[in-house]
N, C-alpha and C positions, 0 to 999 in steps of 0.2 A: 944198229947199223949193219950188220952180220945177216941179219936176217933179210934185210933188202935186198944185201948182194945177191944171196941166196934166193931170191924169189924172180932176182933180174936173170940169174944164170937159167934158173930153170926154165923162166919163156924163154930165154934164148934159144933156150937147147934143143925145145920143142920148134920154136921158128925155120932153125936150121934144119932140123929133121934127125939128129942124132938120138936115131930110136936105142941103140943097146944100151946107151947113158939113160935114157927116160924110163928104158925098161928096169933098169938095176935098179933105179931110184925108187922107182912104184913098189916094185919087189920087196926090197928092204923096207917100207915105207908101211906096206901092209903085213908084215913078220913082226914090227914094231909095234902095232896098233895091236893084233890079234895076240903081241905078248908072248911072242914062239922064239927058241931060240934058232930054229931049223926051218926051213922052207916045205909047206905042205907036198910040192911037186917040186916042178922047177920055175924059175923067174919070170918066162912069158905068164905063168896058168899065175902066177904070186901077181902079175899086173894086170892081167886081166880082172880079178878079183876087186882087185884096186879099182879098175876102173867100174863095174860093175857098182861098188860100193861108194865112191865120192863122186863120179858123171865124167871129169878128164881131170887132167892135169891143173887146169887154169882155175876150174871149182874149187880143189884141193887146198889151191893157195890162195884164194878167193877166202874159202873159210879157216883158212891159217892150221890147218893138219899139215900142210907143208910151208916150211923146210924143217916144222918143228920136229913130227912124229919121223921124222928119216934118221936122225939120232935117237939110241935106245935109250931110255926112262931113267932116269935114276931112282932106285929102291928106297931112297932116303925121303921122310914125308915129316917136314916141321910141322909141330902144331903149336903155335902160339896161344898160353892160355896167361890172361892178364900182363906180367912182367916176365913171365917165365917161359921157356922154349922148348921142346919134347922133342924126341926125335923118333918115330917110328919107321919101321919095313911097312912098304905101300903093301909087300904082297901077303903079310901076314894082317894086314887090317882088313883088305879084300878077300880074304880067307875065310876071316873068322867073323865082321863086322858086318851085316846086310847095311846097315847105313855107311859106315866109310866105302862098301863096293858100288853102293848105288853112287856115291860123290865123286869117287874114281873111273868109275869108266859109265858114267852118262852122259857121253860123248867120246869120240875119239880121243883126242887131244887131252880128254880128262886124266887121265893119268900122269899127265906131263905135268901135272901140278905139283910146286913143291911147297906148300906153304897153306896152311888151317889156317884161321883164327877164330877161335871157339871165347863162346862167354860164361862157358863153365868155371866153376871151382879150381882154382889149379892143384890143389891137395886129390880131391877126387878125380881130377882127370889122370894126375899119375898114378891112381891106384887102379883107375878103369883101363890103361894105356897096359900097366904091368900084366893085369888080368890077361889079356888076350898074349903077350909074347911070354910072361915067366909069372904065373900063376903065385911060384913059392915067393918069389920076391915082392909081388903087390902083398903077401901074409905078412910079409917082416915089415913093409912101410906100414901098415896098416896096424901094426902090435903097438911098431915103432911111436907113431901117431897117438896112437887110444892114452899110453904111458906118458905121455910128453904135456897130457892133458890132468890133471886132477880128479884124480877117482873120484869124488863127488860129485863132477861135472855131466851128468848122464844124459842132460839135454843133448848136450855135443854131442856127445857118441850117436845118440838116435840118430841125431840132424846126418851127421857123418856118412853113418849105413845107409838111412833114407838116400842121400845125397849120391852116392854109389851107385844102390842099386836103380834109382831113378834113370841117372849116363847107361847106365849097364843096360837098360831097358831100350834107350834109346838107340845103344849098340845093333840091336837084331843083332841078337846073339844065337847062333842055333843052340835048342833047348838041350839038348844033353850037357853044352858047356859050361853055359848060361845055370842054369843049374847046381854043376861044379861050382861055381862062380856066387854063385848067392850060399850055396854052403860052406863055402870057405869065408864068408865076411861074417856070415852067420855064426859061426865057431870062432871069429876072432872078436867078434862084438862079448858073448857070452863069458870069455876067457876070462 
């Protein structure tokens, strides 16, 4: 309902002609999108930009970047995996994920996403999820894991690593981390 107001006020604003309101809007609008906390220049060149990039104002909210992207993003990124709920930083998955970056901003508005839903493993999603923010902590769920299983069980473990390093792969992980990353499951596998 919020969001109508908000798309009614905007033609409005544009009808009546209150360009400083249109311009601060664009401004913030494209500071949001680009992910800055600061203004390239000043707010005319931040809407012009804007308009270069969406066509006018009416496009904008035609394809629903506004009134969405005018409010900044919140960092917090659920990923729903089966019954269970994650919670990630969008900017450390964009960081470090060539696939979460590609999901996140393959389009403007992408990043205003707050919600995955992945049909992955959810044991291996939090050990791929730890991986990328706290490396030592996916080692302890993963120790935690292998122990909680029956040392006889070695199918599981394979399946386990396999299972890992498969998400991991699907991460696009740059290779120096990715790397790190299969040598630490690989040392906890062997342990």
């Amino acid at each position: 309902m919020i969001r109508i107001y908000a798309k009614k006020t905007l033609m409005l604003a544009e009808f009546l002609g209150i360009h400083g309101f249109l311009i601060t809007v664009k401004a913030i609008t494209m500071k949001n999108v680009s992910r800055r906390d600061e203004y390239l220049s000043d707010e005319a060149s931040e809407a012009a930009q804007f308009d270069v990039r969406f066509g006018s104002l009416r496009m904008a909210v035609n394809k629903g970047i506004l009134p969405v992207c005018f409010f900044p993003p919140s960092d917090d990124f659920k990923i729903k995996v089966s019954d269970r709920i994650f919670h990630a930083s969008k900017a450390v998955l964009t960081e470090k994920s060539g696939y979460f970056s590609r999901l996140l901003t393959s389009n403007p508005e992408a990043y205003w996403k707050v919600e995955y839903i992945s049909g992955e493993n959810p044991d291996v999603m939090e050990v791929a999820l730890q991986m990328l923010s706290s490396p030592n902590s996916a080692f302890t769920t993963m120790t935690e894991k292998f122990h909680s299983v029956s040392g006889q069980n070695v199918k599981f473990r394979h399946f386990y690593v396999q299972a890992i390093l498969t998400w991991l792969d699907k991460l696009q992980l740059p290779v120096d981390f990715r790397d790190n990353c299969v040598q630490t499951i690989t040392h906890t596998f062997n342990a």
